[in-house]
C-alpha positions as CSV (number, residue, x, y, z in Angstrom):
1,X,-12.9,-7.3,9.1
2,X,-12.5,-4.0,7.6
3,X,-9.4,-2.2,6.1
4,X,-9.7,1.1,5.7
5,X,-7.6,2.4,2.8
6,X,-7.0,6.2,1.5
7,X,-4.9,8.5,-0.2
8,X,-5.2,7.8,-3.4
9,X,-5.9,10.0,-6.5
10,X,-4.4,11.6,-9.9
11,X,-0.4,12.9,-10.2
12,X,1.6,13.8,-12.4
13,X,4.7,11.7,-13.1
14,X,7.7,12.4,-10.9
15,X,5.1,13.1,-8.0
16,X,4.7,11.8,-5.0
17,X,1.3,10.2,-2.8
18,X,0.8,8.9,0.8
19,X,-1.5,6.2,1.0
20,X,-2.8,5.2,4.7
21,X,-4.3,2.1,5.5
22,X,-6.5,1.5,9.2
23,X,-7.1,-1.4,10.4
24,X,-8.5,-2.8,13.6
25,X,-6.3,-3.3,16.2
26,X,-7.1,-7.3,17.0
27,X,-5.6,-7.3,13.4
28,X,-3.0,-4.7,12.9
29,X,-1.0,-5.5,16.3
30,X,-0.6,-9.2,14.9
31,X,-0.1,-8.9,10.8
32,X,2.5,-8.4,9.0
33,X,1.0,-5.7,6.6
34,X,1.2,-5.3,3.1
35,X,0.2,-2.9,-0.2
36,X,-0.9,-4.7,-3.5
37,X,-1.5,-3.7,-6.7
38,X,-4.2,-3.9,-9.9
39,X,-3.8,-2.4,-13.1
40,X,-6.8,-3.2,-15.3
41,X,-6.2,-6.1,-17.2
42,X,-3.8,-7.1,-15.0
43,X,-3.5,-9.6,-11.8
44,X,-3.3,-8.0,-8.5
45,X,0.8,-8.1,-7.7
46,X,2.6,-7.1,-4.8
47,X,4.0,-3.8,-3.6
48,X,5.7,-3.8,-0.2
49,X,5.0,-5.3,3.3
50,X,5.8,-4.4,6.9
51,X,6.6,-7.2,9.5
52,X,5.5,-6.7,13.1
53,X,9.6,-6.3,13.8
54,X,9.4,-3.2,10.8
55,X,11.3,-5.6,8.8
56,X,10.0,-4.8,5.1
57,X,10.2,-6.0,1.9
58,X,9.5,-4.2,-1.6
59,X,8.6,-5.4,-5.1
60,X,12.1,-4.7,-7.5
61,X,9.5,-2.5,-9.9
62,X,9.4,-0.1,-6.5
63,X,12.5,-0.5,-4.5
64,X,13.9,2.7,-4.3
65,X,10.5,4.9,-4.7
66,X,8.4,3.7,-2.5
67,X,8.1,3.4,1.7
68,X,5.9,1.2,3.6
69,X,5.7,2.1,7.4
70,X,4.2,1.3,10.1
71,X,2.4,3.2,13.4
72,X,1.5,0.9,15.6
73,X,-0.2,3.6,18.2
74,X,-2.7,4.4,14.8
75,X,-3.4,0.6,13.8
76,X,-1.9,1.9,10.3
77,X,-0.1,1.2,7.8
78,X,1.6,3.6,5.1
79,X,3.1,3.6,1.9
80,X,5.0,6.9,0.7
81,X,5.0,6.1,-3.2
82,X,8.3,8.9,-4.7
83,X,9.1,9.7,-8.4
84,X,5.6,7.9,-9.7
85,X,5.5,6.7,-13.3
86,X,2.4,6.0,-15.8
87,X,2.9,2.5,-15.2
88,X,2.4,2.6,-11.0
89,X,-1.1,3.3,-12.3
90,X,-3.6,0.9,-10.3
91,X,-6.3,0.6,-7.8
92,X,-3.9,-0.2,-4.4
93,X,-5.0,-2.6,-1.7
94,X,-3.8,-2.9,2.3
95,X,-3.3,-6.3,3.5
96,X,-3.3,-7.8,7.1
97,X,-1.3,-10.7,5.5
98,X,-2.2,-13.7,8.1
99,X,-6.1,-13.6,7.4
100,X,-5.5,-12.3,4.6
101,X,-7.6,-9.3,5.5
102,X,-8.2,-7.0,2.2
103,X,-9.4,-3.2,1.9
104,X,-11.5,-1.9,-0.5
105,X,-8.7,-0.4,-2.8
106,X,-7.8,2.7,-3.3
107,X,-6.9,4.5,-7.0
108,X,-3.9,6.3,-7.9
109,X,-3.6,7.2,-11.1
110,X,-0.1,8.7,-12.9
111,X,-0.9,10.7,-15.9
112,X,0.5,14.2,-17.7
């Protein structure tokens, strides 16, 4: 199963970034969808997910910045990362959370 995950890059802190996240739609229309996390040396954590219902759910580091959506039509999933600090520095990974179903990761680096 692939994930297709994009949007990432370098910004300066206080920016903002859009990741997207395709999936197939066998998967998508079933999952609860999600956005993880890898900063190097680190474990992978978790970001946000998106139920099927839109019902989401954030990590405390992120409440408040960052927006995970949904469009069902697409088979994608979003996250709007806001006010982005040195430490939201990681390679970012889409989840279908029932398989799980991983994407290849995506980097978004925060530096001046």
């Amino acid at each position: 199963v692939q994930l297709q995950a994009s949007g990432g890059g370098l910004v300066q802190p206080g920016g903002s970034l859009r990741l997207s996240c395709v999936a197939p739609r066998s998967i998508f229309r079933f999952n609860t969808m999600g956005w993880y996390r890898q900063a190097p040396g680190n474990q992978r954590e978790f970001v946000a997910s998106v139920a099927i219902d839109d019902t989401t759910n954030y990590a405390d580091s992120v409440r408040g910045r960052f927006a995970i959506s949904r469009d069902n039509a697409k088979n994608t999933v979003y996250l709007q990362m806001n006010s982005l600090k040195p430490e939201d520095t990681a390679v970012y990974y889409c989840v279908a959370v029932a398989g799980p179903y991983w994407g290849q990761g995506t980097l978004v680096t925060v530096s001046s």
